[in-house]
Every structure is written in C-alpha cells, then in structure tokens.
LUMNUDO-43758 format. One record per residue (C-alpha): x negated, y negated, z. Coordinates in steps of 0.001 Angstrom, whole numbers, padded with zeros to 6 digits. Last residue first. Layout:
BEGIN
<pt><px>X</px><py>Y</py><pz>Z</pz></pt>
...
! end
This chain:
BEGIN
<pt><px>-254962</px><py>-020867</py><pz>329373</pz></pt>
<pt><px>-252046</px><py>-022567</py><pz>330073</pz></pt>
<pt><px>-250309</px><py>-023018</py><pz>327015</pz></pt>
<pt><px>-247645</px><py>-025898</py><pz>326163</pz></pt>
<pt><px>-244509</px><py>-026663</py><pz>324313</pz></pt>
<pt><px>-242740</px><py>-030054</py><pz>324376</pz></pt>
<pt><px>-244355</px><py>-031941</py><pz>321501</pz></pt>
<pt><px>-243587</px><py>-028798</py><pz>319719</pz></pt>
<pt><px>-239896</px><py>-030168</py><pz>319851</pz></pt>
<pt><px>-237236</px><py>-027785</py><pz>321415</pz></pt>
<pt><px>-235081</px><py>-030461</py><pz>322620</pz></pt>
<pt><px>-235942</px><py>-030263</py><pz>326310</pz></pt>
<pt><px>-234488</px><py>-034270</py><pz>327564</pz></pt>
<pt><px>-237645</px><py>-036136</py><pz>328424</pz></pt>
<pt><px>-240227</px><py>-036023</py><pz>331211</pz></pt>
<pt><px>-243739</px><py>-037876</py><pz>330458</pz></pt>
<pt><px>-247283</px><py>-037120</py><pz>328735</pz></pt>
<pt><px>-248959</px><py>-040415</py><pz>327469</pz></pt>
<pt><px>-250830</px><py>-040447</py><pz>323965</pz></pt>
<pt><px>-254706</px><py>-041207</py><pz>325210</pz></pt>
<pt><px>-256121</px><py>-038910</py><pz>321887</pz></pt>
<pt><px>-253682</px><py>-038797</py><pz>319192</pz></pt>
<pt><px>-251007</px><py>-036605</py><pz>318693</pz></pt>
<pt><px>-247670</px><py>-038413</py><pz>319323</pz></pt>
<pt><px>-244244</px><py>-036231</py><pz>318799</pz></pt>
<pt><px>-243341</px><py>-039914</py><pz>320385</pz></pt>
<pt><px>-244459</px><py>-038965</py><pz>324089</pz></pt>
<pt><px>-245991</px><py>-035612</py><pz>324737</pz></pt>
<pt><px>-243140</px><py>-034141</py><pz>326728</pz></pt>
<pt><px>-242722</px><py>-032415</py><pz>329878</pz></pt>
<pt><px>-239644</px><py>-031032</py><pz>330162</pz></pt>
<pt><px>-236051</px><py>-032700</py><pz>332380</pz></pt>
<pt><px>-234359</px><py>-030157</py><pz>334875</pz></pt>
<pt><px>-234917</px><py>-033339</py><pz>337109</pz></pt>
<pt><px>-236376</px><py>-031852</py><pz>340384</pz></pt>
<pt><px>-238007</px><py>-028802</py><pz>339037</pz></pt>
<pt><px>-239220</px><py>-030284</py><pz>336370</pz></pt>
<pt><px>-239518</px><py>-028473</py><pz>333079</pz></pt>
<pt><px>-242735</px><py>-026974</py><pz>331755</pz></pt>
<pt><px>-241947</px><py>-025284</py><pz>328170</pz></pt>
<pt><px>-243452</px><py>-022432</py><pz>326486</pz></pt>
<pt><px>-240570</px><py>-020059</py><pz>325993</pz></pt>
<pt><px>-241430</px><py>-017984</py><pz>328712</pz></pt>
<pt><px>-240737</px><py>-021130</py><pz>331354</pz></pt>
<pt><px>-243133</px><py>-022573</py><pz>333409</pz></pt>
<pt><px>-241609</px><py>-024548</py><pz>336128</pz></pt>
<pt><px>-242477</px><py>-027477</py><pz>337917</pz></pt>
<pt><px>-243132</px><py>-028648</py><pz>341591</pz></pt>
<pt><px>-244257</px><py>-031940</py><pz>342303</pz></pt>
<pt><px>-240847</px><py>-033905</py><pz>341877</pz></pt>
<pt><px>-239534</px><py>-031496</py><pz>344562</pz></pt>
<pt><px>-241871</px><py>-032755</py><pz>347208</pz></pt>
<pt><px>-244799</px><py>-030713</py><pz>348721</pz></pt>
<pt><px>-246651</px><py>-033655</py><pz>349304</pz></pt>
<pt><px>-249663</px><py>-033609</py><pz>346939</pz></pt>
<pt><px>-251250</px><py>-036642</py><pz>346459</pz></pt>
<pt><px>-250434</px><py>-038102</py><pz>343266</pz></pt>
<pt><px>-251030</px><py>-037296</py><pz>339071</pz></pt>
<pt><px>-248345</px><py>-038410</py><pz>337148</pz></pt>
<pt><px>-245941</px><py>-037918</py><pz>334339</pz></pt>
<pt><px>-243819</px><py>-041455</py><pz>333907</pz></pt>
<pt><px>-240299</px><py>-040781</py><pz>333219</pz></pt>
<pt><px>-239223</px><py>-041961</py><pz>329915</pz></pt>
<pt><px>-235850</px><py>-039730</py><pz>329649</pz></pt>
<pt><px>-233985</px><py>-039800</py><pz>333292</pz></pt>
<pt><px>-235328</px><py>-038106</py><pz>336638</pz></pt>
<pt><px>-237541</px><py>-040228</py><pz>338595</pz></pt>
<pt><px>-239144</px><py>-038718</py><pz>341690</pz></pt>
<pt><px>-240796</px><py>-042295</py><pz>341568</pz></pt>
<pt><px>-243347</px><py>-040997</py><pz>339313</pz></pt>
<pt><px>-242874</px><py>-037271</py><pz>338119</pz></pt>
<pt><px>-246089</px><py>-036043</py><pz>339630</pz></pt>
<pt><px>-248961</px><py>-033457</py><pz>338727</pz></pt>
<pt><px>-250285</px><py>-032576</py><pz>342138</pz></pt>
<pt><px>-253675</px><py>-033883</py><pz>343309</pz></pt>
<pt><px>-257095</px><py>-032035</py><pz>344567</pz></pt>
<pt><px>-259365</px><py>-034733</py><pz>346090</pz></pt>
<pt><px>-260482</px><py>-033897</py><pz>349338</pz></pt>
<pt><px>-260689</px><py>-030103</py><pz>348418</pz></pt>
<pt><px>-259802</px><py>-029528</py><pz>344407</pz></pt>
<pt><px>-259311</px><py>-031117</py><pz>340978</pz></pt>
<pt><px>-255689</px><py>-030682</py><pz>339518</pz></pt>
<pt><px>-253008</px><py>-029219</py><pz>341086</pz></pt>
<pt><px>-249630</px><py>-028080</py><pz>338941</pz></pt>
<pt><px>-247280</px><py>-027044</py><pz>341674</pz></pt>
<pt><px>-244849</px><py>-024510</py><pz>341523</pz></pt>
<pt><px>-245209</px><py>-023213</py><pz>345329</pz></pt>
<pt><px>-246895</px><py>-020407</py><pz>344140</pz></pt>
<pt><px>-249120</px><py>-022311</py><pz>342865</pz></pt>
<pt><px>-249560</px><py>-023896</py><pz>338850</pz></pt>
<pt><px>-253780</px><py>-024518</py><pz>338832</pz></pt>
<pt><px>-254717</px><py>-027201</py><pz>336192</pz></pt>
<pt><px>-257856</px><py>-027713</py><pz>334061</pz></pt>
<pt><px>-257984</px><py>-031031</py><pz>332260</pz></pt>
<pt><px>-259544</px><py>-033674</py><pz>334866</pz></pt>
<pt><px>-262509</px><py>-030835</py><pz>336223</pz></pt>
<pt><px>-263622</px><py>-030674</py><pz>332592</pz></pt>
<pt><px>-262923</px><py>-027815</py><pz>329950</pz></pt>
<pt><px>-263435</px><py>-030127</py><pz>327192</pz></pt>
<pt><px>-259853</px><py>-030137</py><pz>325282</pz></pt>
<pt><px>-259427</px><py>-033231</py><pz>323199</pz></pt>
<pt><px>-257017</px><py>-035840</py><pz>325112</pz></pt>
<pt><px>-253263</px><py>-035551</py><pz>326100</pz></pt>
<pt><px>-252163</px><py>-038162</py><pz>328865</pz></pt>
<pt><px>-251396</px><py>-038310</py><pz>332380</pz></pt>
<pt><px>-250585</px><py>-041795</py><pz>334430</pz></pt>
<pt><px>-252137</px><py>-042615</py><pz>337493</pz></pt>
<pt><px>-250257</px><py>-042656</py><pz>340125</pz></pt>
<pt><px>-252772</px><py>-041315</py><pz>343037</pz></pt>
<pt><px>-255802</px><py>-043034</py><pz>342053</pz></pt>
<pt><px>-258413</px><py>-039811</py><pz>341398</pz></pt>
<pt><px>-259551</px><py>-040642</py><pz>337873</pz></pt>
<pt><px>-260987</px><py>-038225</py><pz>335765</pz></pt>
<pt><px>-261342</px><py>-040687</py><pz>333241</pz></pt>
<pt><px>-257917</px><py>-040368</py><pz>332422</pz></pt>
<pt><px>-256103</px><py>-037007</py><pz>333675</pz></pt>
<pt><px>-255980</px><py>-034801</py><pz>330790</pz></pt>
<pt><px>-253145</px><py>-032308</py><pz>329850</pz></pt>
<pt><px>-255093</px><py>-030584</py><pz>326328</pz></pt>
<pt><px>-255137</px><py>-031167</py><pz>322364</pz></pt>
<pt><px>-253787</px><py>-029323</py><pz>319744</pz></pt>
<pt><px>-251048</px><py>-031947</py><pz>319930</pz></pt>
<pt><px>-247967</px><py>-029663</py><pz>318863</pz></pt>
<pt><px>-249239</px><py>-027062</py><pz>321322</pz></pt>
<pt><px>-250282</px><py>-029057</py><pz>324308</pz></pt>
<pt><px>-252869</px><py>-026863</py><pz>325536</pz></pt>
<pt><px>-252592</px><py>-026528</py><pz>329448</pz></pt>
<pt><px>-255990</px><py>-026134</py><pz>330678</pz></pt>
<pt><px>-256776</px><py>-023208</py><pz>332727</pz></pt>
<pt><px>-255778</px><py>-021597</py><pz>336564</pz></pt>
<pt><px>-253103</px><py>-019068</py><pz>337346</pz></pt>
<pt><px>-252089</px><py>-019210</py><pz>340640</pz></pt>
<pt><px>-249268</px><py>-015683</py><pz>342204</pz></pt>
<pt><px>-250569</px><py>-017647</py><pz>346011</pz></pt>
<pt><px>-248722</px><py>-014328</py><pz>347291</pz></pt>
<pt><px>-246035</px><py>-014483</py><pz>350129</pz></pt>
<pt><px>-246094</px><py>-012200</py><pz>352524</pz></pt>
<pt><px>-248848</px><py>-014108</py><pz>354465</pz></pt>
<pt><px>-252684</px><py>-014024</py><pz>353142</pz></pt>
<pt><px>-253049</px><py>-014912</py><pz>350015</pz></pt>
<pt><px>-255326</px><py>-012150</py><pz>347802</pz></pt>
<pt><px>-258690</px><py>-011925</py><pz>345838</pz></pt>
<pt><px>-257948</px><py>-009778</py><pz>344503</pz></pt>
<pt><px>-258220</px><py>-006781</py><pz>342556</pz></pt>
<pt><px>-254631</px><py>-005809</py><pz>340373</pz></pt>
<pt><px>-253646</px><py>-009268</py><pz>341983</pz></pt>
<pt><px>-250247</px><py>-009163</py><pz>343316</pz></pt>
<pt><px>-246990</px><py>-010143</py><pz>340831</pz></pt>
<pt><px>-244552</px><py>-012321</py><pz>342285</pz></pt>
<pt><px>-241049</px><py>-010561</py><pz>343442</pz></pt>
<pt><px>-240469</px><py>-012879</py><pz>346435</pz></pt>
<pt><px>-242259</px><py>-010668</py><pz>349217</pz></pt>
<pt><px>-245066</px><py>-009720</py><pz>347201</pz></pt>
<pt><px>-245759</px><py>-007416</py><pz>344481</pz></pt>
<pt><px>-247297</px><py>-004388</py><pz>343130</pz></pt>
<pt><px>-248203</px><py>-002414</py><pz>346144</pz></pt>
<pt><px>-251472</px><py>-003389</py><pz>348686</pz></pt>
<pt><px>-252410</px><py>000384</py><pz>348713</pz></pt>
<pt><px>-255997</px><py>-000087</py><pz>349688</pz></pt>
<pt><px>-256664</px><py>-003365</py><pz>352302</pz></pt>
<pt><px>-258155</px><py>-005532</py><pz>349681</pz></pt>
<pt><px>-258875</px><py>-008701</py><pz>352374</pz></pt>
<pt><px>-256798</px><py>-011875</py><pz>352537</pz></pt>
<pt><px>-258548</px><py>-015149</py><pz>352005</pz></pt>
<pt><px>-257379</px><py>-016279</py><pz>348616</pz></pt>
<pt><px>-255004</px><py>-018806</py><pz>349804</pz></pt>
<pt><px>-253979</px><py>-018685</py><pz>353273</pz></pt>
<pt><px>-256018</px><py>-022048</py><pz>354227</pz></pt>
<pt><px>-252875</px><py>-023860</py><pz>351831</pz></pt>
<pt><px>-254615</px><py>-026638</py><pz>349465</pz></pt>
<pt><px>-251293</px><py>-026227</py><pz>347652</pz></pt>
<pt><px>-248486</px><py>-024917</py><pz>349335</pz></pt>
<pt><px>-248358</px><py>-022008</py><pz>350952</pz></pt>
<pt><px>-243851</px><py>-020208</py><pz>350410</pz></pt>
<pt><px>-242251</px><py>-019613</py><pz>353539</pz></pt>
<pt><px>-239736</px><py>-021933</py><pz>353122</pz></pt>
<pt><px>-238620</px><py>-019809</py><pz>349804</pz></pt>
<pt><px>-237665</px><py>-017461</py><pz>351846</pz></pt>
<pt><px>-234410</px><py>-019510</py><pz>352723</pz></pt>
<pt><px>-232021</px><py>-019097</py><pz>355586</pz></pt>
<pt><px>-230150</px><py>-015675</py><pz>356338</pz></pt>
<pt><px>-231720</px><py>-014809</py><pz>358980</pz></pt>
<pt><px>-233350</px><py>-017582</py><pz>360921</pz></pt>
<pt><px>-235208</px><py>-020896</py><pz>360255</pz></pt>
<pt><px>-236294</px><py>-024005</py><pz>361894</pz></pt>
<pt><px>-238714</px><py>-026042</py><pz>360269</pz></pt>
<pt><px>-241982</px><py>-025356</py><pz>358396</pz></pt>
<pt><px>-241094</px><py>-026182</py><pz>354745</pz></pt>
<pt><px>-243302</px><py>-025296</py><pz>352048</pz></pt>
<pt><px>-246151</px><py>-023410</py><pz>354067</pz></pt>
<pt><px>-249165</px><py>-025517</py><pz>354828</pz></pt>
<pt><px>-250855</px><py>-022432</py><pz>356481</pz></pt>
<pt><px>-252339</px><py>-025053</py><pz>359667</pz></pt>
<pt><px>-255323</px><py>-023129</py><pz>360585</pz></pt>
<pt><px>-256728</px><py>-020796</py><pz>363052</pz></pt>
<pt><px>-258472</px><py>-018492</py><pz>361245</pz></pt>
<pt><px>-259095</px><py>-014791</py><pz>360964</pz></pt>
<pt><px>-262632</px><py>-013049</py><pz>359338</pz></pt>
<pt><px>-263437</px><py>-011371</py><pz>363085</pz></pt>
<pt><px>-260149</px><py>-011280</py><pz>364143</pz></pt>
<pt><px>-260894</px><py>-008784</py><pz>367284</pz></pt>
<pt><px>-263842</px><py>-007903</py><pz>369342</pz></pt>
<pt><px>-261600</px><py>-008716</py><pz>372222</pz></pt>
<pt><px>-264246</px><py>-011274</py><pz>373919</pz></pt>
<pt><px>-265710</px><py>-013106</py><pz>371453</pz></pt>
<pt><px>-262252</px><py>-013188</py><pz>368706</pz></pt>
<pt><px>-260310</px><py>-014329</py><pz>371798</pz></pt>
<pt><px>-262445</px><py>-017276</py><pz>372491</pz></pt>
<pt><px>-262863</px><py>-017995</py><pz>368658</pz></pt>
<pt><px>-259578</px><py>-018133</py><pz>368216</pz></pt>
<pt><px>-259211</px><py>-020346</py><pz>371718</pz></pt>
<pt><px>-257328</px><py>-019792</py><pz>374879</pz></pt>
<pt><px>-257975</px><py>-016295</py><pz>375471</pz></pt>
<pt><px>-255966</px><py>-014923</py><pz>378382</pz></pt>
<pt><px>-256861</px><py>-010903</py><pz>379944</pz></pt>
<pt><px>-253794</px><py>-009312</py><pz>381063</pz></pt>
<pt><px>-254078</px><py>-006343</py><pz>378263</pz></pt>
<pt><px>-256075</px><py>-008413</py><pz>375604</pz></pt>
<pt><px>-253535</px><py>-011547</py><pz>375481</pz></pt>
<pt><px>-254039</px><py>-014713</py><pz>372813</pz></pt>
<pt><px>-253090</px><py>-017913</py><pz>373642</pz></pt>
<pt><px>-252529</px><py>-021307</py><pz>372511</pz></pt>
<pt><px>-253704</px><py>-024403</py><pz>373948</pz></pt>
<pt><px>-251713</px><py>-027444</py><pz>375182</pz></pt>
<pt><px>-248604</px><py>-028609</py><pz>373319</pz></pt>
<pt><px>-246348</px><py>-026833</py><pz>369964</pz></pt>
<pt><px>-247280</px><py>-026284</py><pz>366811</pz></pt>
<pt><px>-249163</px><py>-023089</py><pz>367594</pz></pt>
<pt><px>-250893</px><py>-021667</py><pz>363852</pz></pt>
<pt><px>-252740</px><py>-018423</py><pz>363341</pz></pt>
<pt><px>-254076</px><py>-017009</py><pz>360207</pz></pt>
<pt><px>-254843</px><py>-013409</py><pz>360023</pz></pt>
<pt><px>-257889</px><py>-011770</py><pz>358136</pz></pt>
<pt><px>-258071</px><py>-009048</py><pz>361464</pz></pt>
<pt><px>-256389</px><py>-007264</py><pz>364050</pz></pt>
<pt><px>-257388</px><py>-003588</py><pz>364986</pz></pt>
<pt><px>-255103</px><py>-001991</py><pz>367761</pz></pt>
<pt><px>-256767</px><py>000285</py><pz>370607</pz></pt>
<pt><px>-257066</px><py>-002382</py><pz>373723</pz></pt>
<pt><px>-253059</px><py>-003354</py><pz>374693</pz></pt>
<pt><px>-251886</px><py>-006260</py><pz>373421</pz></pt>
<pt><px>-250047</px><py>-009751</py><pz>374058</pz></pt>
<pt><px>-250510</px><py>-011591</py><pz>371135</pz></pt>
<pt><px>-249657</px><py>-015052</py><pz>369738</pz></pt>
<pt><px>-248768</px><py>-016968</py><pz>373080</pz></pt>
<pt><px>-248678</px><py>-020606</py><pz>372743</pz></pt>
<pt><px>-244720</px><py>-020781</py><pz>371121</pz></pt>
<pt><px>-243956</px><py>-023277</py><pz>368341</pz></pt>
<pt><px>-245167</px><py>-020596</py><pz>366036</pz></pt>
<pt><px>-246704</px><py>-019849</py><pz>362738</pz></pt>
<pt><px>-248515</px><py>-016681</py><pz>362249</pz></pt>
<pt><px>-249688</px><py>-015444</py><pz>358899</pz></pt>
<pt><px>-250351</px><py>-011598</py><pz>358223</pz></pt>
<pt><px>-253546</px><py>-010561</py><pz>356147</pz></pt>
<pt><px>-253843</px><py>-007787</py><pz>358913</pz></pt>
<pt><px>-252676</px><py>-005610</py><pz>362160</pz></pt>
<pt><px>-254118</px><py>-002498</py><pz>362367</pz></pt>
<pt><px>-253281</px><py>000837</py><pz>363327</pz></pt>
<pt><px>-255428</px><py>004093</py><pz>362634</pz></pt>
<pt><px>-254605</px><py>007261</py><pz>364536</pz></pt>
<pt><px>-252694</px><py>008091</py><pz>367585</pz></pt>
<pt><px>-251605</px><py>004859</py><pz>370564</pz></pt>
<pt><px>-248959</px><py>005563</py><pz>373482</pz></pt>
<pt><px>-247529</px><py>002169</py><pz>373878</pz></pt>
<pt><px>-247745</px><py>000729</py><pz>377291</pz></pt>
<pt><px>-248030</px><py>-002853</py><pz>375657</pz></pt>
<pt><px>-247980</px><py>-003891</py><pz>372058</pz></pt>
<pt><px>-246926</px><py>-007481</py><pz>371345</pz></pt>
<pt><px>-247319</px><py>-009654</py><pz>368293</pz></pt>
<pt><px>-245559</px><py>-013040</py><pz>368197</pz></pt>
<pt><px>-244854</px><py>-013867</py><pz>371628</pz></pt>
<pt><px>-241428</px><py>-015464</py><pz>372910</pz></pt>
<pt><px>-241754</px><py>-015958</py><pz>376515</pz></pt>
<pt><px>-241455</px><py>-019585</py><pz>376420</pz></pt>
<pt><px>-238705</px><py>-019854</py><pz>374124</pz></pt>
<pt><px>-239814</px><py>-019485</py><pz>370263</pz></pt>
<pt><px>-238032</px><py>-022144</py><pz>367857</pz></pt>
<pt><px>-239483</px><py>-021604</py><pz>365150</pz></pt>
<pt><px>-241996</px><py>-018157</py><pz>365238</pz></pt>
<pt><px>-242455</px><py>-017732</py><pz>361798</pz></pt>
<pt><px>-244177</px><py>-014152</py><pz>361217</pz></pt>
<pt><px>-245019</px><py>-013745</py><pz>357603</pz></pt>
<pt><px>-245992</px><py>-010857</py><pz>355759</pz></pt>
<pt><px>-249205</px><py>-008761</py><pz>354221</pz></pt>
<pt><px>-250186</px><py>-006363</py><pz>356643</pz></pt>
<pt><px>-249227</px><py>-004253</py><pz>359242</pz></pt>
<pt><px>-250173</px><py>-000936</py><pz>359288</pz></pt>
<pt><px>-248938</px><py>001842</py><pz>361930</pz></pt>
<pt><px>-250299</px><py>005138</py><pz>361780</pz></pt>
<pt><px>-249209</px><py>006171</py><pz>365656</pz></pt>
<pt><px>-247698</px><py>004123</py><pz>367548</pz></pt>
<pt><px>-245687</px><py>005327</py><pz>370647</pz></pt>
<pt><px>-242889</px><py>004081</py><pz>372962</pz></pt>
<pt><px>-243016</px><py>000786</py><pz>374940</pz></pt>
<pt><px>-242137</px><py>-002872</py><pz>374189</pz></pt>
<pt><px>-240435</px><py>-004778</py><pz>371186</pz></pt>
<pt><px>-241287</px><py>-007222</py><pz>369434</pz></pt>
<pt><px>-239784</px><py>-009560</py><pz>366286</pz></pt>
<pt><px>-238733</px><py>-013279</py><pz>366293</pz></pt>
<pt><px>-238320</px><py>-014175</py><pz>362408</pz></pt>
<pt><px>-240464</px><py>-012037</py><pz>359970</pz></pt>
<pt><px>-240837</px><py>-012767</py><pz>356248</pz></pt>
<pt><px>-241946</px><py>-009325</py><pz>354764</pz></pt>
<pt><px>-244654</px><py>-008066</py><pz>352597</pz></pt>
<pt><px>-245224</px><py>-005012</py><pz>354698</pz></pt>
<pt><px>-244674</px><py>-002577</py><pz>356909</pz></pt>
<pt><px>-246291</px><py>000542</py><pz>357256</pz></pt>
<pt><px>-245428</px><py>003711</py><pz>359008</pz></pt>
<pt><px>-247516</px><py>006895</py><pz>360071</pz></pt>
<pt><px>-245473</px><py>007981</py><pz>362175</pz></pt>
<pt><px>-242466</px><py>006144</py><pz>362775</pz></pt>
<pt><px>-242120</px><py>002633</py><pz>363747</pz></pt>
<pt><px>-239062</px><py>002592</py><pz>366175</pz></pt>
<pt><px>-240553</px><py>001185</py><pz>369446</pz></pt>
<pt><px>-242517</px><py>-002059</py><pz>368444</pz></pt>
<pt><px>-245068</px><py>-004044</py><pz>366691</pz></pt>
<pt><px>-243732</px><py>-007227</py><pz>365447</pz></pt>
! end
C-alpha cells in the first residue's frame, strides 16, 4: 500500500484494498489508517505493505488497518515508518513474516521486539463476512467483522478520523473504533417490543443454541440486551457464549421459529432495522413478530408477513 504517487502530505483512508505496493520515490506526510488490505490470492512475492528506497520527510504511519492474506510476508520496510493498532492474519502454511530492511521476523511479537513497531497490533483471525477470493469489482460487503470479530473496538483515535467508514456507516464522534475500513457501526440495549411493553428475552438465560425467543418484562439482564453489528447481527451475551438471534432452519414462511444459535455468519442471522420500527430478516424479507398480537410474559417471538401490527415494532434502546 505505500507507494510512488502519494503526494505530500497525503492520507488515505477508509478503503478496501486488493494487492497494492509500489517501490521507490518519496514519502513525505503519509497516513494510513482505517482500511482493509485483503491479500486473496497473493503469489509468493506478493507483500502487503512495502516501503523500500523511499526518500522519507515528516510524520508517516501506518494504523487501525486490517491485513488478511494468503501470502507470509506482511511488510517489507525501510526503518522511519510508524505501524501500529493493526491486525494481521496469513491463511496460508508455515510462519508469516514481517521485513525491517532485510531483517525477517517470523512472529508478531518477534517483529514487534525487534522493530519497535505494532506495539497495541494483533495477530488475529478478523472474522470478516466472507474471506474468499475477491478483486475489483466484487463485493465490499465481504469485508464487513462479524460478530466476536478481534477488530472490534480496538482501533486508536488517530485525530481527523472523518465522519464515516468505507460503506457509509456513521464513526463514533469518540470511540472506541473497529479497526479495518469498515466500522463495527453496534448499538447495544434491549429491544422493547412496542405493542408488548415488554423486552426480546432469551429464556432463562439459556445458552442451548435453538432455543426459542420470547418477550418477558424488561430487567436489563445479560438474556435481554442485544448488540445489532455491522454485519446485521443481533448477538446476545458475549465471549464463549455470545449467540446470534436465528431464524430456525433458515426458514422463511409465516411461523418461523426466532432463535438464538451460534453465530455463523449465515444470512438467517443477519437482520435489518428499519426507520419505521421493524426488524425484518435479511434472508426471508419476513419481520419479527410477537406471536398472536400476544402480550403476556413467555409469548414466542417469530417471522411473519410485515403487516404493520404493533406486535411487529420494536426499540432498541
């Protein structure tokens, strides 16, 4: 990614990258922070970052920026760049590497000992939507952390960060912030079913993947407060146990059961919420629906037809 053709004092950021680099010439001012470099396929002399024989002039850093690659080699640098809060991911066999001038590094925390570099980075496995093979002109939304995802909420305030990511989703006005181009854009409460007055529940806080969600008086537990991703999950709980709300079976006709399951990144786990105060399925186009207009405490949440019923209308919050 860094490369002849930056001018001075240049930034780039909030971008999906696909096989960048370039060699030579001068950088001078050059901050890059915020995106994603997906590295799938990479040929064996593919490298992620590299910086060599570059004339180098004021402050240039490379941060916040997830690496995925099926290539070992993540940088190949010259001494005089600044990398930090990055994640870095090699799918591929053996070790990966990182390059300080000819000097290999064959761990993170290798490289991070002897450069002095990546002090708060990781080397973790970003859990983006779908890691396969992509190029220009393929989906963004691929690049997308899932639930769970290692790049959520450890990005550092780096100043300017700008008003939105790569796919239009608000940033935080004071973070904490995803690293990657894409932003986690969470927001975390119970959903109030508004006909009900009562909230999403998971019964007796149960952790059985397929168990069944119902409506039941709001108490501000770990079972009724819900976190909708950027990927358009609704996860409830969190580390070992956090689950995605589920449409069972990736059903998609009137009665599905609404449940909670391990999180998989399929379509039947991500759901939308809409201005008007509905949640529809992604999958089935279908809304989640308090069954039978019912308001009573255990009434079963499932997917039915969006008729405009209060039944059908919820608040996270």
């Amino acid at each position: 990614m860094l490369g002849q053709g930056f001018a001075d004092s240049s930034l780039v950021a909030a971008a999906a990258c696909y096989r960048e680099g370039w060699n030579g010439g001068s950088i001078s001012g050059t901050q890059i922070y915020d995106n994603t470099s997906y590295w799938n396929p990479a040929t064996s002399t593919d490298m992620a970052v590299y910086a060599q024989n570059a004339a180098l002039t004021g402050t240039n850093f490379f941060k916040n920026n997830a690496i995925y690659s099926t290539g070992s080699v993540f940088t190949w640098v010259q001494p005089g760049l600044t990398f930090d809060n990055n994640d870095y991911w090699y799918t591929g066999s053996g070790s990966p590497q990182w390059f300080m001038g000819n000097t290999p590094y064959a761990s993170l925390a290798a490289w991070q000992a002897g450069s002095g570099q990546d002090t708060h980075s990781q080397y973790a496995n970003p859990l983006l939507a779908s890691p396969t093979t992509h190029s220009t002109g393929w989906p963004t939304t691929a690049f997308v952390p899932q639930a769970g995802s290692p790049l959520i909420n450890a990005g550092a305030s780096l100043g300017s960060m700008g008003s939105s990511d790569f796919l239009g989703n608000p940033l935080p006005s004071s973070g904490p912030y995803t690293v990657g181009a894409v932003q986690s854009g969470t927001a975390t409460g119970e959903l109030h079913a508004v006909g009900a007055g009562r909230c999403l529940d998971v019964p007796g806080a149960a952790t059985t993947p397929g168990t069944q969600v119902d409506i039941w008086d709001c108490a501000g537990s770990a079972n009724q407060v819900w976190t909708h991703t950027s990927g358009g999950q609704l996860t409830v709980y969190s580390g070992s146990t956090l689950m995605c709300l589920d449409a069972w079976g990736h059903g998609t006709t009137n009665g599905t059961i609404v449940d909670v399951y391990t999180c998989n990144g399929g379509a039947n786990q991500q759901w939308t919420i809409n201005a008007n105060g509905t949640i529809t399925g992604v999958q089935s186009g279908l809304c989640l629906d308090v069954a039978n207009q019912g308001t009573a405490n255990g009434t079963p949440v499932q997917l039915y037809s969006c008729n405009g019923g209060s039944n059908q209308q919820w608040a996270l919050q």
